[in-house]
N, C-alpha and C positions, 0 to 999 in steps of 0.2 A: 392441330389444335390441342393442346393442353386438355387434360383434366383439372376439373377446378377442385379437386381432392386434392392433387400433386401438387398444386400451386400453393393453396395452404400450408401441406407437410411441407413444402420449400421455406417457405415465409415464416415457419411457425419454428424450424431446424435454423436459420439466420436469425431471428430474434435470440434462440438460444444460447447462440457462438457467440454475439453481440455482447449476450448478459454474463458470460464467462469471461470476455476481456474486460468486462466493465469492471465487474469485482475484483479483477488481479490486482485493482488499484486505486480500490475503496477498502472501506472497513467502518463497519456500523458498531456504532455504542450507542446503544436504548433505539430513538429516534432521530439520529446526527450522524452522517453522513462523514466517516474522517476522508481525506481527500490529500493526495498530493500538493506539499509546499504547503501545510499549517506548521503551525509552530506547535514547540515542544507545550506551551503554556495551553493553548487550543486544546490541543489531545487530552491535558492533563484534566481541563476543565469539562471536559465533556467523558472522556475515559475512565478517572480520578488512574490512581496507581499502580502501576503495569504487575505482573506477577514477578516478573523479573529485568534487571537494566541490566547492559553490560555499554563497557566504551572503549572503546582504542584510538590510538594515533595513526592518521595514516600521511603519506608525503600527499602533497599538490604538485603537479607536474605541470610544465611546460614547453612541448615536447618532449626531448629526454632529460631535461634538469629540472631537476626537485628547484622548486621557490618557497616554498613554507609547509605548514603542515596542517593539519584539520583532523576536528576530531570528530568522530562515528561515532553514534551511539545506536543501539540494536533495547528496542522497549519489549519484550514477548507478553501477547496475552493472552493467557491460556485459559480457555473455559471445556465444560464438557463435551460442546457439538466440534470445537475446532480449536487450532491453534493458529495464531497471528506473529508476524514480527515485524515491527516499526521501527525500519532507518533512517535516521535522522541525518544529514551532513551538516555539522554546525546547531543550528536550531531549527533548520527547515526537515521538514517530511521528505527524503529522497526516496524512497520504497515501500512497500506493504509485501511480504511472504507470507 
């Protein structure tokens, strides 16, 4: 039989790991929750202007042939506790680092 201590510290170590994968792919501005697949306008209105944007071109593939191209853009938002970076593919949210 279990200790109902270890079952806690199990449960209580899984909610942890849980909340670490949660955040890889949030990012809070005030009380707003940014989320995967918002738009560029979304972020803007609830983030306002990132500390820094960059953008490039990159190929679209299809298996091994290029069909067109798309562009990336990388939003950094750097404050005192942490830094952030929102990649965009096109206008949608493809990442949070």
């Amino acid at each position: 039989m279990r200790h109902p201590r270890n079952t806690a510290l199990a449960l209580l170590l899984a909610g942890v790991a849980s909340g670490a994968a949660f955040a890889d792919d949030t990012f809070r501005c005030g009380n707003i929750l940014i989320e995967l697949g918002m738009t560029q306008a979304q972020v803007l209105e609830h983030c306002g202007e990132p500390t820094s944007k960059a953008e490039e071109t990159e190929p679209v593939r299809s298996g091994p042939q290029v069909v067109g191209t798309t562009t990336v853009s990388r939003w950094t938002y750097a404050s005192y506790s942490s830094t952030r970076v929102l990649v965009f593919d096109g206008d949608k949210l493809r990442s949070i680092d």
